[in-house]
MIMAR-369183 format. One record per residue (C-alpha): residue in one letter; residue number from 1; x, y, z. Coordinates in Angstrom, 1 decimal. Example, Ala and Ser with C-alpha at 12.3 -4.5 7.8 and 13.67 -1.06 7.14 Angstrom:
% residues 2
R a 1 12.3 -4.5 7.8 $
R s 2 13.7 -1.1 7.1 $
END
This chain:
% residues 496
R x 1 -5.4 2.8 22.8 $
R x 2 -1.8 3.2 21.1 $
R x 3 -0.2 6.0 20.3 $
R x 4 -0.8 5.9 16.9 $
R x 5 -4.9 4.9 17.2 $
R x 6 -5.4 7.8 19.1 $
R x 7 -3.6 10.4 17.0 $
R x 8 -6.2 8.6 14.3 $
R x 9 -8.9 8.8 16.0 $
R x 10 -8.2 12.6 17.0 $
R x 11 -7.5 13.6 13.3 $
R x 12 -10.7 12.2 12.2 $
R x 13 -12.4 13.7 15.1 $
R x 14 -11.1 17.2 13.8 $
R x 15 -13.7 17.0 10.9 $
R x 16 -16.2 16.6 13.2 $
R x 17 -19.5 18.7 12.2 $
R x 18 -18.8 19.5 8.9 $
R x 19 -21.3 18.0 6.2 $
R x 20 -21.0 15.2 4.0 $
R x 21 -22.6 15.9 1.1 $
R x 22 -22.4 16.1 -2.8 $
R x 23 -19.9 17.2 -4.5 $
R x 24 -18.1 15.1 -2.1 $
R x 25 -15.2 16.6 -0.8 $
R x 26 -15.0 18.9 -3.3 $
R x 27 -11.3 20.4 -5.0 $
R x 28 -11.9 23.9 -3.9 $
R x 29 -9.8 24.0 -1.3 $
R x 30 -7.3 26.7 0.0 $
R x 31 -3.4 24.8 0.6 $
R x 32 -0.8 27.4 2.1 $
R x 33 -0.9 23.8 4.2 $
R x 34 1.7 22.6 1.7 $
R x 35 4.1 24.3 0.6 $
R x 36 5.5 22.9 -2.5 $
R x 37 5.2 20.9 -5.5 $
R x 38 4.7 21.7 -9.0 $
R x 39 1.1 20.8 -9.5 $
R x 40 -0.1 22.7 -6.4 $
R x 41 -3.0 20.3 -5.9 $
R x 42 -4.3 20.3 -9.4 $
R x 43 -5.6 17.5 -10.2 $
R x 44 -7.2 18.4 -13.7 $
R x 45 -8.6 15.6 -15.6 $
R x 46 -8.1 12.2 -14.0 $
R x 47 -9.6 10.3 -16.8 $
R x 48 -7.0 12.1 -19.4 $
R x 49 -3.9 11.5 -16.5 $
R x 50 -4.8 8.1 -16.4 $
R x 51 -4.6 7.7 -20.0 $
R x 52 -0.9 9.5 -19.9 $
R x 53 0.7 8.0 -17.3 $
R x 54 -0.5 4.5 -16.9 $
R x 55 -1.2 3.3 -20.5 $
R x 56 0.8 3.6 -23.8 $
R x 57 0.1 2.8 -27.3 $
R x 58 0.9 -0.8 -28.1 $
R x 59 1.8 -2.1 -31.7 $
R x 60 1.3 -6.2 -32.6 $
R x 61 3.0 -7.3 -35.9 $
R x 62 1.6 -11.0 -36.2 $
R x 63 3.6 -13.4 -38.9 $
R x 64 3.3 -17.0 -40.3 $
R x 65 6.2 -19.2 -39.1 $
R x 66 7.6 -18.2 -42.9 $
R x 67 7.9 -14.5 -41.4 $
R x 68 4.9 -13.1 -43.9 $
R x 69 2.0 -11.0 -42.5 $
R x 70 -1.4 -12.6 -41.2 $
R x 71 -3.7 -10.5 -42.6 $
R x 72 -7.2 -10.0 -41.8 $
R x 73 -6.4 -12.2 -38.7 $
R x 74 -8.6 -11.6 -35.7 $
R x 75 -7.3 -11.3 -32.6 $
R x 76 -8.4 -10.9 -28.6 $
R x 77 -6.1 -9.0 -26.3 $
R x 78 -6.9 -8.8 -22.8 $
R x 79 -5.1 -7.5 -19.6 $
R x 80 -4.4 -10.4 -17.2 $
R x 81 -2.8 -8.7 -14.5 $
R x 82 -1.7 -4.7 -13.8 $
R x 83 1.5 -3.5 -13.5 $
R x 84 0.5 -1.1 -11.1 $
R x 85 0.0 -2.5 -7.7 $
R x 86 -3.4 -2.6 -6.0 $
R x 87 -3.5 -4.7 -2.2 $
R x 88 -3.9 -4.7 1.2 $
R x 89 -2.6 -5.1 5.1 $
R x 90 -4.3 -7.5 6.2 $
R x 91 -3.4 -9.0 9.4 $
R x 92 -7.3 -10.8 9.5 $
R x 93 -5.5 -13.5 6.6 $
R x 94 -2.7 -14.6 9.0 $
R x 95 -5.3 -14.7 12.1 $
R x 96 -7.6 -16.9 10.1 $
R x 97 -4.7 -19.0 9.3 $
R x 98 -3.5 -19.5 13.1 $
R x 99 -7.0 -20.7 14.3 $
R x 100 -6.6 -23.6 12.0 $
R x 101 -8.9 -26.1 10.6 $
R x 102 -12.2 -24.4 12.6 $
R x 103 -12.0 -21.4 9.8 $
R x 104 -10.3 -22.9 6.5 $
R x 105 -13.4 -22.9 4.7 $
R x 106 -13.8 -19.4 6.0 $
R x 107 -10.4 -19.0 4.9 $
R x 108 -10.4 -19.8 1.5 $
R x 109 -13.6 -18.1 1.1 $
R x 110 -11.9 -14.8 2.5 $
R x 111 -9.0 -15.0 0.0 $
R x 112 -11.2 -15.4 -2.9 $
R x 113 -13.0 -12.7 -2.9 $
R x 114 -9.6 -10.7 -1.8 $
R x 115 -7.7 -12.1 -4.8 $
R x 116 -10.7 -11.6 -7.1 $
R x 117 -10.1 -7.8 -6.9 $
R x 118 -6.6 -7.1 -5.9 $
R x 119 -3.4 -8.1 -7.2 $
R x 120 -1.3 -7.7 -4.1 $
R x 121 -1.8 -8.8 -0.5 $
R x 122 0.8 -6.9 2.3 $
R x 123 1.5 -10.0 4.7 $
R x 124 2.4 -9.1 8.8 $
R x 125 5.6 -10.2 9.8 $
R x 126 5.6 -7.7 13.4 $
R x 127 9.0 -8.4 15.3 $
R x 128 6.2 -8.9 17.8 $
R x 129 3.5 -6.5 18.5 $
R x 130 1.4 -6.2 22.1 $
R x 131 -0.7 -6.1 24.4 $
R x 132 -4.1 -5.3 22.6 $
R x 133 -4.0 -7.1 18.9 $
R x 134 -3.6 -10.4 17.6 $
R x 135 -1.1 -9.5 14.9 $
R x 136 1.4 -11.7 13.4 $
R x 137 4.2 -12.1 16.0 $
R x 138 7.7 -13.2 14.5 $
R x 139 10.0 -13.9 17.5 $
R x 140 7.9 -12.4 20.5 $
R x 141 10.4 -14.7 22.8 $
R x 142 13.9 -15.1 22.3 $
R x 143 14.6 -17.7 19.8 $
R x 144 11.4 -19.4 18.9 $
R x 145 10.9 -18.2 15.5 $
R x 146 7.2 -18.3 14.0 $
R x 147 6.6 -17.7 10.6 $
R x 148 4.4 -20.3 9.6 $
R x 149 1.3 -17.4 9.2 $
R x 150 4.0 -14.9 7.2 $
R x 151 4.6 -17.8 5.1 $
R x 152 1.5 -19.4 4.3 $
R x 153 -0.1 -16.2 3.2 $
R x 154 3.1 -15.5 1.4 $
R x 155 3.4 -18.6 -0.9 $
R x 156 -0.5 -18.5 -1.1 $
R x 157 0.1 -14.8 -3.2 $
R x 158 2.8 -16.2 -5.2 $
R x 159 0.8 -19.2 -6.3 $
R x 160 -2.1 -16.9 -7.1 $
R x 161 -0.9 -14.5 -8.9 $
R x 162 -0.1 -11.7 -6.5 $
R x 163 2.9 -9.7 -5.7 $
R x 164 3.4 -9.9 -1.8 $
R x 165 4.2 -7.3 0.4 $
R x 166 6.3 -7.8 4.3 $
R x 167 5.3 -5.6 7.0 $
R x 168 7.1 -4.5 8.5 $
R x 169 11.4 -5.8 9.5 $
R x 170 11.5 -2.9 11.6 $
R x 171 9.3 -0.4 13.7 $
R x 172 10.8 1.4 16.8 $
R x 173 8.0 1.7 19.0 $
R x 174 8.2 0.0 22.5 $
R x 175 5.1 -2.8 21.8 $
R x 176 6.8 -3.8 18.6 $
R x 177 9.8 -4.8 20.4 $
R x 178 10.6 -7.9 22.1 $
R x 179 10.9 -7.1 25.6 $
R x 180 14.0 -9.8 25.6 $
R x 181 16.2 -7.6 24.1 $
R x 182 16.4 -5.0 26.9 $
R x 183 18.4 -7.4 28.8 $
R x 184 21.4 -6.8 26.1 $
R x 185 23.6 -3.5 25.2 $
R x 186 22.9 -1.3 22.2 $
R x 187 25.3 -3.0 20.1 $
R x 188 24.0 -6.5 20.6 $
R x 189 20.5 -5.6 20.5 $
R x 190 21.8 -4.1 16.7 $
R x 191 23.4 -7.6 15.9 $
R x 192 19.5 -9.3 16.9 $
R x 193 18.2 -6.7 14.2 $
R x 194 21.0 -7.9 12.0 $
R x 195 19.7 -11.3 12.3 $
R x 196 16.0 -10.6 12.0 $
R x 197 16.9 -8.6 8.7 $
R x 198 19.1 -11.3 7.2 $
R x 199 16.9 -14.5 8.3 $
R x 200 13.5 -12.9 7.1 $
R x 201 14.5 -11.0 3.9 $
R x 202 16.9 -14.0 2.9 $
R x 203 14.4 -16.7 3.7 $
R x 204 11.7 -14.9 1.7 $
R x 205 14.1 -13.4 -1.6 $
R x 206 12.0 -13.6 -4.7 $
R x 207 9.2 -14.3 -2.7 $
R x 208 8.5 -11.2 -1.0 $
R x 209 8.6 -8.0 -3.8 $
R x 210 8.8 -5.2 -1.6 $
R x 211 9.0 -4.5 2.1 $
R x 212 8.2 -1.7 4.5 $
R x 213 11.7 -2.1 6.0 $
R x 214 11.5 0.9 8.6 $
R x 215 8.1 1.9 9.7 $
R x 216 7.0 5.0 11.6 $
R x 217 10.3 6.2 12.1 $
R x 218 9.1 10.2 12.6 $
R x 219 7.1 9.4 15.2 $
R x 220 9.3 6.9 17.3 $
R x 221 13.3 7.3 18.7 $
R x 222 15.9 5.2 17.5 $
R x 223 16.8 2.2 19.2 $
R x 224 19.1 3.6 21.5 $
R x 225 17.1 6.1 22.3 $
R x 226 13.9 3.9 22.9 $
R x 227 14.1 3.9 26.9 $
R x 228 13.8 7.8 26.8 $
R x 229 10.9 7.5 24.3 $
R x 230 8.2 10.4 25.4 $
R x 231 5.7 10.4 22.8 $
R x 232 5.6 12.0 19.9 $
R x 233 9.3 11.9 19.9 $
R x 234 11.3 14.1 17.2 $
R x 235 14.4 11.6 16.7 $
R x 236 17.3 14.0 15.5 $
R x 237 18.2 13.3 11.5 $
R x 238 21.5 11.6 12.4 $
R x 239 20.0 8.7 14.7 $
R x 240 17.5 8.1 12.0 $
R x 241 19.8 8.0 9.1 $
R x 242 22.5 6.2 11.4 $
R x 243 20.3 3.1 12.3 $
R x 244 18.0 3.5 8.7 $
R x 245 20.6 3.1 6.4 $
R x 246 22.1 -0.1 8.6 $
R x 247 18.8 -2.2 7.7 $
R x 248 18.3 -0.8 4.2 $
R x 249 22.0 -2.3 3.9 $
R x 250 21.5 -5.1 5.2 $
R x 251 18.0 -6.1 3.8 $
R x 252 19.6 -5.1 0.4 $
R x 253 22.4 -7.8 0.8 $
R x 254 19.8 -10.3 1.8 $
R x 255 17.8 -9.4 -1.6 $
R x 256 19.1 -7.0 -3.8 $
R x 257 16.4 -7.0 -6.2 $
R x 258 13.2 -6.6 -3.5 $
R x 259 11.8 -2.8 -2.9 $
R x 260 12.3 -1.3 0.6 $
R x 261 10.4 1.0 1.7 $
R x 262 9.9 3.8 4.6 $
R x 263 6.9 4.2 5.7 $
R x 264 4.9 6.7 8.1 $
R x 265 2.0 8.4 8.5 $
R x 266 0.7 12.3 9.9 $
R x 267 1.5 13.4 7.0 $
R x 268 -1.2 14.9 5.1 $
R x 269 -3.4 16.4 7.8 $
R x 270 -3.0 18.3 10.8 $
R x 271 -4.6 16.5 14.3 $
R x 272 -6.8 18.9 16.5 $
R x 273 -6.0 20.3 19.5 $
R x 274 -8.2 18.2 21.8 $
R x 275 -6.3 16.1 24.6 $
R x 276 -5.2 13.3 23.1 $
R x 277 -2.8 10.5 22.8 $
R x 278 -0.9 8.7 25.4 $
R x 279 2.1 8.7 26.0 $
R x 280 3.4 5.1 26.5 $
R x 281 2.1 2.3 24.6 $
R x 282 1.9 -0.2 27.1 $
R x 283 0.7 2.2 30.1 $
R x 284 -3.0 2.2 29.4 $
R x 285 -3.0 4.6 32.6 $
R x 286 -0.7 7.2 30.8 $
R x 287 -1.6 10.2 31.5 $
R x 288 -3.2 12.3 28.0 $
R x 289 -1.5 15.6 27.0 $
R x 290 -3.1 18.8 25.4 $
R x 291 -2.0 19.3 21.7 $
R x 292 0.2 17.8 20.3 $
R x 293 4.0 18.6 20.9 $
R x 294 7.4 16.7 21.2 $
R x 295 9.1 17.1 24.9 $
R x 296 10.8 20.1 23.9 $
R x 297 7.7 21.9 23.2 $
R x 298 8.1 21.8 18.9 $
R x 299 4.7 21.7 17.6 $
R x 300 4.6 18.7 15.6 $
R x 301 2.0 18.7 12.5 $
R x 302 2.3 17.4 9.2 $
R x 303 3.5 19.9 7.7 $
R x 304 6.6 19.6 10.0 $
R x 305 6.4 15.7 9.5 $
R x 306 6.5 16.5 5.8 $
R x 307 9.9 18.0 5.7 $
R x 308 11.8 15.8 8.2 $
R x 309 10.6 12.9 6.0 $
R x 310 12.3 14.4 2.8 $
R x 311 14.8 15.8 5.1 $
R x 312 16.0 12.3 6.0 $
R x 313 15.3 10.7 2.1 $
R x 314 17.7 13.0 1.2 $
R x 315 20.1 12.7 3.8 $
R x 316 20.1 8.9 2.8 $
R x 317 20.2 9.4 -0.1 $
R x 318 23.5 11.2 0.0 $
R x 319 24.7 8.6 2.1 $
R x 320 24.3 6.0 -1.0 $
R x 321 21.4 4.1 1.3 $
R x 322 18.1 5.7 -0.4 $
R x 323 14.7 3.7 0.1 $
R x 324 13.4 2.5 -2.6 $
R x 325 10.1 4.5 -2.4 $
R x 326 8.4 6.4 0.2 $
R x 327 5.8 4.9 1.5 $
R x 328 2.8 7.3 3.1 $
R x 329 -0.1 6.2 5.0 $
R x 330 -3.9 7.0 4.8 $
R x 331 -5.3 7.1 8.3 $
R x 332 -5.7 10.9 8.7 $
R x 333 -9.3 11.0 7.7 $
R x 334 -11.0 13.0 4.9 $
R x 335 -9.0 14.9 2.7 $
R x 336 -10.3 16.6 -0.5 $
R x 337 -8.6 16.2 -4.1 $
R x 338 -7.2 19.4 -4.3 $
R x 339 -4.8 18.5 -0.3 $
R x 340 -4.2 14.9 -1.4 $
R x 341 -2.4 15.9 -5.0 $
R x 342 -0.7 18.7 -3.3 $
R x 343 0.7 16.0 -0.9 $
R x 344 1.8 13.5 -3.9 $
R x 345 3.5 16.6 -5.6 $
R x 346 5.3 17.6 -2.3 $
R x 347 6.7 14.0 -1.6 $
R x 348 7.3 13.5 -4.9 $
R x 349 9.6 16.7 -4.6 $
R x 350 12.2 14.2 -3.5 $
R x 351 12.4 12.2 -6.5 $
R x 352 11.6 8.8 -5.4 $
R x 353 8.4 6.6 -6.6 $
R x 354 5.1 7.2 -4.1 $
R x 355 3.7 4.3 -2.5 $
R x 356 0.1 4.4 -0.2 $
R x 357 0.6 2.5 2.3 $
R x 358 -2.6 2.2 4.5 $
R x 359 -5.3 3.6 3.5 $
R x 360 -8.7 3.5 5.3 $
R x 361 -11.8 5.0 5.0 $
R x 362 -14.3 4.7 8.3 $
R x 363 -17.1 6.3 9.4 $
R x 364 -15.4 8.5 12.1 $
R x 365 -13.2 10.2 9.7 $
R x 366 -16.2 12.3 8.2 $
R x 367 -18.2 13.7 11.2 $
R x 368 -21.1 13.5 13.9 $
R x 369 -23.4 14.5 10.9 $
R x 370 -22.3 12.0 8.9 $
R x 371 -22.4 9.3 12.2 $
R x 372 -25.8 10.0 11.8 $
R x 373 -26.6 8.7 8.7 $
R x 374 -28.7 5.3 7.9 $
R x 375 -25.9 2.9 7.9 $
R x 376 -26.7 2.3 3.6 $
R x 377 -26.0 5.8 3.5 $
R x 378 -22.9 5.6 5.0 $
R x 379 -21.7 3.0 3.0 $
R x 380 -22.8 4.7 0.0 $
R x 381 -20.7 7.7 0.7 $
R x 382 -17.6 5.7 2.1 $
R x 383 -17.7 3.7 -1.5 $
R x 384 -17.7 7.7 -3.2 $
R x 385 -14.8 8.4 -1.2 $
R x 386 -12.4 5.4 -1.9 $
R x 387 -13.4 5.6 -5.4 $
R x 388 -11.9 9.4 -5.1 $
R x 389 -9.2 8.8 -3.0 $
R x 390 -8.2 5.7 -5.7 $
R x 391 -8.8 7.4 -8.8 $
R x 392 -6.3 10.4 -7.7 $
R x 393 -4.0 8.0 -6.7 $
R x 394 -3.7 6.1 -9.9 $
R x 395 -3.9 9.4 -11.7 $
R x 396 -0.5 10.8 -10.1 $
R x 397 2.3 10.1 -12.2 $
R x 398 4.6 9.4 -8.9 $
R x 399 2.1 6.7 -7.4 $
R x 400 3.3 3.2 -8.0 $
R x 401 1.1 1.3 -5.7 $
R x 402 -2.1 1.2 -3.3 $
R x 403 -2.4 -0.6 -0.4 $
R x 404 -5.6 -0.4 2.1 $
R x 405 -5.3 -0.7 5.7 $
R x 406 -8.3 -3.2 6.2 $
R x 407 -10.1 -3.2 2.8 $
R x 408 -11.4 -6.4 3.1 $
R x 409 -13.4 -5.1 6.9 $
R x 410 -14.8 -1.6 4.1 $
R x 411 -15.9 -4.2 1.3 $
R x 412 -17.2 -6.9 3.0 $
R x 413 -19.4 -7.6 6.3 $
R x 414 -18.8 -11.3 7.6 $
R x 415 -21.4 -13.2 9.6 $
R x 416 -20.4 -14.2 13.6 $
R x 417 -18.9 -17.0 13.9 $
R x 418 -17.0 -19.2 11.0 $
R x 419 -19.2 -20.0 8.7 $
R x 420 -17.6 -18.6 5.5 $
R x 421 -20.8 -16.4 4.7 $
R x 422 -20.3 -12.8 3.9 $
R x 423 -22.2 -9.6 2.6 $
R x 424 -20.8 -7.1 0.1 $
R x 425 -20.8 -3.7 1.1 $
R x 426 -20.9 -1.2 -1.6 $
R x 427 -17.0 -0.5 -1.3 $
R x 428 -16.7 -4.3 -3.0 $
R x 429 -18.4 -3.5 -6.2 $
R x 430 -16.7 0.3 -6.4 $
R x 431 -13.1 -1.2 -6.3 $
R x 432 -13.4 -4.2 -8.5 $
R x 433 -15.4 -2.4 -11.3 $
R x 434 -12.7 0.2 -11.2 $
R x 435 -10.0 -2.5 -11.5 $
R x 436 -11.6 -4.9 -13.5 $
R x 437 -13.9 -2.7 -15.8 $
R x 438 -13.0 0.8 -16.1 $
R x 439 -9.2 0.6 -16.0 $
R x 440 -9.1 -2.5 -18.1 $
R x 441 -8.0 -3.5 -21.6 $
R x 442 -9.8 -5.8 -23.7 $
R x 443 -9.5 -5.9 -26.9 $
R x 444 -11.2 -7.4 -30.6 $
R x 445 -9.3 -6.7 -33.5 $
R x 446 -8.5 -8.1 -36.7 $
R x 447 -5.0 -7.4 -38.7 $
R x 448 -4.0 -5.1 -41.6 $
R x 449 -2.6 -5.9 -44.5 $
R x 450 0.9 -5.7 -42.5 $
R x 451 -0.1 -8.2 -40.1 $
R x 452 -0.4 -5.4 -37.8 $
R x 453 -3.0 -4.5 -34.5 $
R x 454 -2.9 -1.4 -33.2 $
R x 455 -4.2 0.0 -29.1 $
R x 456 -3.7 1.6 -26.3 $
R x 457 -3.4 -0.1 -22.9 $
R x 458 -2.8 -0.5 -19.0 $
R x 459 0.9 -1.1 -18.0 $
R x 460 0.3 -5.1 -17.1 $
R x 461 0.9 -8.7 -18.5 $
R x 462 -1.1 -9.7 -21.2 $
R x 463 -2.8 -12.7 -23.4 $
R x 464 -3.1 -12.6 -27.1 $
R x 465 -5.5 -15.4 -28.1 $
R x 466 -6.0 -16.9 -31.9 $
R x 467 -8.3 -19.1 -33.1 $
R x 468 -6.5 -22.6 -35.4 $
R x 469 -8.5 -22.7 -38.5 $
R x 470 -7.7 -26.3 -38.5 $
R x 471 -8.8 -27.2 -35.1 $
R x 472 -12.4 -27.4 -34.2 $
R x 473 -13.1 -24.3 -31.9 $
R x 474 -9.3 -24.3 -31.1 $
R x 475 -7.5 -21.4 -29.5 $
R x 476 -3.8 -20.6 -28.6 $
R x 477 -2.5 -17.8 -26.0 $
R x 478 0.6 -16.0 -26.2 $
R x 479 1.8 -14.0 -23.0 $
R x 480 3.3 -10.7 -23.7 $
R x 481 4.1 -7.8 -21.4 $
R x 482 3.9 -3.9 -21.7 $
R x 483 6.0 -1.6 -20.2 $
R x 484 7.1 1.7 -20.5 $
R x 485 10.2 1.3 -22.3 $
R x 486 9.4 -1.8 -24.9 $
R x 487 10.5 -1.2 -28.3 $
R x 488 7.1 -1.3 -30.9 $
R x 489 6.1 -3.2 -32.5 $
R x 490 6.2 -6.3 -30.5 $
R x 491 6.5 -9.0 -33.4 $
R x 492 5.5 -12.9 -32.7 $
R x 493 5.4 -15.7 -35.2 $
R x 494 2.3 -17.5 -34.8 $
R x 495 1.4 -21.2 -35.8 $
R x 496 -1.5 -21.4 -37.6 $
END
């Protein structure tokens, strides 16, 4: 197992015991665990934050192509796409695509019922990664590019609608990179990285949206340091910002208008004490360790995570070479409302939009009792808990987008083999209905006697649809979007 898996598995296997039950997860908890933030955990009213932060009121002035007011005109106006980002990592779209013809139907299948509920898909683009998955490996041997997965699932987002996602250019742990570059010096092995940076984000500009450009950097040393790497390693604030704010320069050349993100994870709970986590990613023999502490004995925990990660956004951000966001992971298991909005408001302390990275929700993270379950009951719960986790999320003023870490693998169950057959789990119907239904703007109204429609609606591209008198059953669309800062009313000249 790596490094990372196990610390997973171990911070799920802390909850251990406890009960599952109703209200789940409830906001009652206790959180001298964080130890900032202006809302202190308080989530309040998600349905009345949701209507604050992530919809305004819209005003439509509709005239003839003379400029006078269409009165008593009816009108549709529908949301076609959110603003706000909700996707996935999902390294199982770029594996289908490597085993070829056997599983397109499969395939296509698979990104159908992905695309019918998200709006963003977070593509693999590892440096390479080893031994144990079959992720999406870029240049695992010196020269011999592959990119045909990356790309693939990259122009198959843009022609669907999607914004696309890169993860990630850059991720200092030992499997992630290419066992070639040992053979150089530290300053050659940073003009490969130059390369990588400049080839990848340059090919892909305007293509790719926004990038995790520096993953799991609080966990892992620099890359001069990687040789002495003793797991978990606590990389002093100067190598990180020394080597961090080379690739945010350099991706930012490549594509100045893309978003790059950091991105770790640890964050918002502590692991147990239980031996755990070996030390070397590619010694599966490594011995374990009890706890969890860095070579020098610190006690790392997430509250200590916490503040080197704003620690070092600040740092860079005094250095003129600020991320774009900060992106946190969801792996640590069951947290309750009250601990995941005290996180948001601490990392949001920093002044930089929130992005969730990888979130998950699996059976181990909630207990033995709960392992214990009839599977439907399981899946009942886990669907309870993403909707949650989401709805917090989207609730947070500093939250600009969601990714899962597998959601496909929580919303659907996939017969062996390649037929392109599938079952919906529970998690399928409690995502989309939230997406599609319940934070969703559709509208029927008719104009006043100004020509004017007014509503209030989800940050997004839209569709205004007429009906022409003069054409039999005949309808045209006009595209409009709405943002925070439009000016109102929006005004169109229609042809009737």
């Amino acid at each position: 197992m790596t490094n990372r898996r196990s610390f997973i598995k171990s911070a799920a296997a802390g909850i251990a015991g406890t009960a599952f039950a109703g209200p789940l997860l409830a906001n009652n908890a206790q959180h001298s665990f964080y130890t900032s933030g202006a809302g202190n955990g308080n989530s309040g009213d998600t349905a009345s934050a949701i209507r604050k932060y992530r919809m305004r009121d819209v005003e439509i002035r509709l005239l003839d192509i003379q400029g006078k007011p269409l009165r008593n005109m009816p009108v549709e106006i529908s949301l076609q796409n959110h603003a706000f980002l909700f996707g996935d990592c999902n390294p199982q779209m770029d594996s289908l695509f490597r085993r070829g013809s056997a599983v397109a139907e499969k395939l296509d299948v698979y990104r159908k019922v992905f695309a019918g509920t998200l709006n963003a898909v977070n593509s693999t683009c590892y440096w390479t990664e080893r031994p144990r998955n079959n992720m999406a490996k870029t240049e695992a041997y010196q020269g011999e590019y592959k990119l045909d997965g990356f790309t693939d699932t990259v122009n198959w987002g843009n022609a669907n609608g999607l914004t696309v996602k890169g993860h990630p250019l850059f991720w200092t742990v030992p499997k992630a990179v290419p066992d070639w570059m040992a053979k150089y010096d530290y300053e050659t092995q940073m003009k490969f990285l130059e390369v990588r940076l400049r080839s990848i984000v340059g090919r892909f500009k305007g293509k790719v949206k926004l990038w995790d450009a520096v993953n799991e950097m609080l966990w892992e040393p620099a890359l001069k340091n990687l040789l002495k790497r003793d797991w978990p390693y606590m990389e002093t604030l100067d190598n990180m910002a020394e080597y961090i704010s080379f690739v945010l320069k350099i991706c930012r050349e490549e594509d100045p208008a893309a978003l790059f993100l950091l991105n770790d994870y640890g964050l918002e709970k502590d692991h147990n004490a239980k031996p755990q986590l070996q030390a070397n990613d590619n010694d599966p023999n490594a011995a374990n360790e009890a706890g969890l502490r860095a070579k020098d004995g610190t006690l790392v925990n997430a509250r200590l995570q916490r503040k080197r990660y704003l620690e070092l956004v600040n740092r860079l951000k005094d250095m003129g070479y600020s991320p774009s966001a900060i992106g946190m992971q969801g792996h640590s298991g069951a947290v309750t409302t009250s601990e995941q909005m005290a996180f948001y408001d601490e990392m949001a302390t920093a002044g930089l939009p929130l992005h969730v990275t990888e979130f998950w929700a699996h059976p181990a993270d909630f207990g033995e009792d709960f392992q214990k379950l009839p599977k439907n009951e399981q899946e009942l719960k886990i669907a309870e808990y993403v909707k949650q986790f989401l709805t917090n999320a989207f609730a947070h003023p500093s939250i600009e987008s969601f990714f899962f870490w597998g959601f496909m693998g929580m919303a659907t169950e996939w017969h062996e083999g390649d037929a392109p057959v599938y079952l919906e789990k529970p998690v399928l119907k409690t995502v989309t209905d939230l997406i599609k239904k319940e934070w969703n703007t559709r509208e029927k109204l008719t104009t006043n006697g100004d020509g004017v429609v007014k509503f209030r609606g989800f940050y997004g591209d839209y569709q205004l649809k007429y009906a022409i008198p003069a054409k039999n059953n005949g309808f045209l669309a006009i595209p409009f979007k709405v943002g925070k800062y439009e000016n109102m009313p929006f005004q169109f000249n229609l042809l009737t």
